[in-house]
N, C-alpha and C positions, 0 to 999 in steps of 0.2 A: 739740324742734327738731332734734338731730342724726338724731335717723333721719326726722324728715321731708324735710331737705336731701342724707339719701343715698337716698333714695328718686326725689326729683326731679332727681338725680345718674344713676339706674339708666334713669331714663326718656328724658332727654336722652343718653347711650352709644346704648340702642339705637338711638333714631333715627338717629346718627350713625353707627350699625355696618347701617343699613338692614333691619333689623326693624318698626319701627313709622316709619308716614307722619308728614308733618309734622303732618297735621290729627290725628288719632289720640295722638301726643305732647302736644300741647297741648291733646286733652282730657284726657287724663289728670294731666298738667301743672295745672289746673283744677283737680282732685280735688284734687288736694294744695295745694291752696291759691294755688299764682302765676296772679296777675295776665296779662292777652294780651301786654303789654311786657315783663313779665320773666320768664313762659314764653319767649319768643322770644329773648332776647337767650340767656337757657340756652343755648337749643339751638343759638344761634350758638358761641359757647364751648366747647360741646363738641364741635362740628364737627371731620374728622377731615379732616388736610391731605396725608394718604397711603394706601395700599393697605395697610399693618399688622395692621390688623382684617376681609381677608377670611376670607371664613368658611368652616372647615377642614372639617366634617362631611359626609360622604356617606351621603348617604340611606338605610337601611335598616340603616346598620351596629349592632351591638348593644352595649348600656351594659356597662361595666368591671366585672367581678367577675366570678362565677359566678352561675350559673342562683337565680334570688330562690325559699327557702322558701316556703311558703304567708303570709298575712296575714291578721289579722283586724282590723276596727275597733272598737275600745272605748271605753267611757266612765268614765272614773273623777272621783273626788272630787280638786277641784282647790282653790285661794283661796276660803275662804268655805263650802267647800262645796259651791263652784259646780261643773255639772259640764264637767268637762276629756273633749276628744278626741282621739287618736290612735289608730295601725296598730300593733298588736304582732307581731316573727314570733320564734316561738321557735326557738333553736336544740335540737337534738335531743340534745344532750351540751354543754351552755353550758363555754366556756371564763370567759366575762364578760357584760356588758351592757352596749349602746351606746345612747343617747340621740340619736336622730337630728332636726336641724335646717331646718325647711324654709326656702325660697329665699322671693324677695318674692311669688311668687306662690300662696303660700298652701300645703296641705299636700296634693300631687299625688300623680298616679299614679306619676310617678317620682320621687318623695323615699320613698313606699311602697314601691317596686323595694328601696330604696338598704335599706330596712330586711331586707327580705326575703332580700338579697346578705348584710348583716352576720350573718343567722341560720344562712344556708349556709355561713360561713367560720369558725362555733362560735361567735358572739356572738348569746346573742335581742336583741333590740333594739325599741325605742318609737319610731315617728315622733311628734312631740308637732305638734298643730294650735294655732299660736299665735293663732288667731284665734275660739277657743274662748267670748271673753270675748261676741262677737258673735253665738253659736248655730255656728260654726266655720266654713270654707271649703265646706262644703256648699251653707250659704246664699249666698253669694253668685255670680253668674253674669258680674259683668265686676268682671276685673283690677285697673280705674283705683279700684274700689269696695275690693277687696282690700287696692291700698296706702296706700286714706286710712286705712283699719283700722287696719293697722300703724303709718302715720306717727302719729296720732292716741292708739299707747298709750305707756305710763311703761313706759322698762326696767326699776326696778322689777315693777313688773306682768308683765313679760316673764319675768324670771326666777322671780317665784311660780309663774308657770304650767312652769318648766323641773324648778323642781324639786320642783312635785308630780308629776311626770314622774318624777323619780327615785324618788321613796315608792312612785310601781305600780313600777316595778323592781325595787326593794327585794322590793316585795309577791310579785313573778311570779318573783323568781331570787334567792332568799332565799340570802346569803355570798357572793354574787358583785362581783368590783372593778367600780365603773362609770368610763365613759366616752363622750365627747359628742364628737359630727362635727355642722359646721353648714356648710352652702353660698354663699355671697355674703349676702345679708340674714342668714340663720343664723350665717356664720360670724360677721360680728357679735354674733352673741347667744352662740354657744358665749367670745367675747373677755369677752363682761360676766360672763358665767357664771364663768369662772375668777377675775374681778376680783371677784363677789361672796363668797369666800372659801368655797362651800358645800366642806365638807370630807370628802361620798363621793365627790369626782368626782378619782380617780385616775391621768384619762388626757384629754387634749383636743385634735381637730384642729380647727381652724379652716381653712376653704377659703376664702381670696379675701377675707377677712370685714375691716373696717376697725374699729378700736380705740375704746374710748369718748372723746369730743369732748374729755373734760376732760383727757385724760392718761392712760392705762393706769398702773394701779399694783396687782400682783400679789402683794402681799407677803403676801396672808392664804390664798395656794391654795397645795396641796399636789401637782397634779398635774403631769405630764410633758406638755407642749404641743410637740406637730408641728405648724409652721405651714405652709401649704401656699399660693404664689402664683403666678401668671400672670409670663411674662415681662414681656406686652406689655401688663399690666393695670394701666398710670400712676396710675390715682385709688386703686385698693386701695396699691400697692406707694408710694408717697407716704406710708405708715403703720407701712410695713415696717419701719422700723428701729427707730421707736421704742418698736414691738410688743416686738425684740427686746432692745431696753437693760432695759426695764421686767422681761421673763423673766431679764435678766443680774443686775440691783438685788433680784428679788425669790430668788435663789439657787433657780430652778426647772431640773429638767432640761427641755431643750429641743432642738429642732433647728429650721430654719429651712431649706424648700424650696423653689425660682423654679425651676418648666417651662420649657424654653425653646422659643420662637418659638409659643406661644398666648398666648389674651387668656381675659378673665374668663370664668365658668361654661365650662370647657375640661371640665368633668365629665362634665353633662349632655349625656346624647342625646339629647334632643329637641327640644335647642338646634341654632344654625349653626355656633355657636363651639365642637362638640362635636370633640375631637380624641381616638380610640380611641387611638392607642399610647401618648401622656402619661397620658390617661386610667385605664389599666391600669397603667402604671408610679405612679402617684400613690396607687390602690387597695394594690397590692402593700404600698407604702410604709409606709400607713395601717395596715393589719391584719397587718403586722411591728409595728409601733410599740404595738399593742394587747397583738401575744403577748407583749410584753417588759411591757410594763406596768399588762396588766390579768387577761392567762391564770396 
């Protein structure tokens, strides 16, 4: 139920940030289960009674990091046996390894960039396809399909599939520290991932990502978390502090980042809400925060 309600949470922003129509929201809105009445009242609610959320990005400009390594697509042994997919790129002298998180939209050509960026900067890294359990993001051709996917599995389930993601890591950069970057949906899952205690995961940025529904309680990880948020991103940063009491209660090293004057996925270029110079300061940030804690 909680990542079905942030996902009908993501659908109702956009339309209010003027990305998706109304008819278009509430088919998707649909997909996830709300009803014509309480899809609509959504997206009354989330209506936006200002100019806050225009959108920063200028057309052509290019994603934050350096130039993406090459990438390959692979298939490895995931839950059961089953088989799991993601992008690997290696770095050519690995400092560490990154686990990289896709967004709600499944496991794109720019969450693969985002791996290929970590490779160039001395991290190989994994994008993990969490929607692997489904035959993966391949198969599916509309979005609204995508995030019944998502909303529809057990974090449980999410985080098997993360950290058989770490075991090819393990496999492909054998002594190397890991650590895990997740985007809005993802950074969600990089929040569980820390809260499931898995104890090779070193280093963790969560982007934008909101906390599990019951309470974050971190007491059983070992890593350093950069948490990384939107000034103007009210429904993640609503989550904000109690992300950080739970890092303060579980004695983790941490730090806690707010961009100022953008809104959610400020990462992505190939979003509206793409803003390059945060963007590049937020990358910077990140792959400090690696060298210290994972090179």
């Amino acid at each position: 139920m909680a990542l079905e309600r942030y996902l009908r949470e993501e659908v109702a922003i956009d339309h209010a940030d003027g990305y998706l129509s109304r008819r278009e929201a509430l088919r998707r809105l649909a997909y996830l289960g709300l009803a014509a009445p309480a899809a609509a009242a959504l997206l009354a609610a989330c209506a936006r009674d200002d100019d806050s959320a225009t959108p920063s990005r200028t057309p052509g400009e290019s994603p934050a990091g350096p130039e993406p390594a090459p990438t390959e697509d692979i298939t490895f042994s995931g839950p059961g046996d089953r088989d799991t997919f993601g992008t690997f790129a290696e770095a050519s002298d690995p400092k560490g390894a990154v686990l990289v998180i896709h967004e709600n939209r499944g496991l794109t050509d720019h969450i693969k960039s985002v791996a290929g960026r970590f490779a160039t900067s001395g991290y190989s890294a994994l994008a993990v396809d969490l929607l692997s359990a489904g035959g993966g993001t391949k198969e599916f051709d509309d979005e609204a399909e995508i995030m019944q996917q998502l909303s529809e599995a057990q974090p449980d389930d999410l985080v098997a599939d993360m950290t058989a993601a770490i075991d090819e890591l393990e496999r492909r950069v054998p002594d190397a520290k890991i650590g895990a970057i997740g985007f809005c949906f993802g950074g969600g899952m990089v929040w569980q991932l820390v809260q499931s205690g898995e104890e090779r995961l070193a280093a963790a940025s969560p982007f934008y990502g909101t906390t599990p529904e019951e309470g974050p309680d971190f007491a059983d990880s070992n890593a350093a978390v950069l948490g990384v948020y939107a000034e103007l991103d009210d429904r993640v940063n609503a989550t904000r502090d109690g992300a950080e009491a739970a890092l303060q209660d579980a004695g983790l090293e941490h730090e806690i980042v707010t961009y100022p004057g953008v809104d959610h996925a400020f990462f992505n270029a190939t979003g509206d809400n793409y803003d390059k110079a945060q963007a590049e300061k937020a990358y910077a940030k990140v792959t400090s925060w690696f060298d210290e804690y994972l090179a």
